[in-house]
C-alpha positions in Angstrom: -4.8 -1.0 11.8 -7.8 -0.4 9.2 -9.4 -2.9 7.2 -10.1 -3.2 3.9 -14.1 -3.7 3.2 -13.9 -3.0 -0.6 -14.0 -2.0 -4.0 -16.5 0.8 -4.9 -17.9 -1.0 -7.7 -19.5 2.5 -9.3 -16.1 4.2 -8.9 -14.9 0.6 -10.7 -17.3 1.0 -13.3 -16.5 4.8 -13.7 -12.8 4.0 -14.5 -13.4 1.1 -17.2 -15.1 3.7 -18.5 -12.6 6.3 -18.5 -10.6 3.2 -20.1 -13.1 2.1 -22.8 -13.1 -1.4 -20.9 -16.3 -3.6 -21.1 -18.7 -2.7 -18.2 -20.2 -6.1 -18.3 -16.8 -8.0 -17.7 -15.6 -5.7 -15.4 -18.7 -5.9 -12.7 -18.0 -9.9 -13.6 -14.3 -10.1 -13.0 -13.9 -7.4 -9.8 -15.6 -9.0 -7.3 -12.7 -11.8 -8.3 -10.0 -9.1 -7.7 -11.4 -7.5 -4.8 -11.7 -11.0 -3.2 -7.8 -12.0 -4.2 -7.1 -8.9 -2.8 -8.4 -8.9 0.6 -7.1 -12.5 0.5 -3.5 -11.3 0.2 -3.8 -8.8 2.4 -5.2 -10.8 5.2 -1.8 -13.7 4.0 0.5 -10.8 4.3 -0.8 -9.4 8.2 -1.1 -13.1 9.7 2.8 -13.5 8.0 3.3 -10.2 9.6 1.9 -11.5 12.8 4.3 -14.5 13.3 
């Protein structure tokens, strides 16, 4: 099974963009998300595993 290693942050950057977000809180908040993310993904394999 693959594993996740990330967000690309310029592909990131390109959609808040695209979404007239705010660059500088996005490149502040996603390496939050991207760490929830790989968090819940590694809950839901080790649940998986038992």
């Amino acid at each position: 099974m693959g594993t996740v290693t990330g967000i690309d942050m310029g592909v990131a950057l390109q959609m808040a963009d695209s979404l007239n977000y705010d660059r500088t809180a996005v490149s502040h908040w996603l390496p939050m998300a991207e760490a929830g993310l790989i968090a819940a993904i590694n809950k839901d394999r080790n649940d998986h595993d038992q």
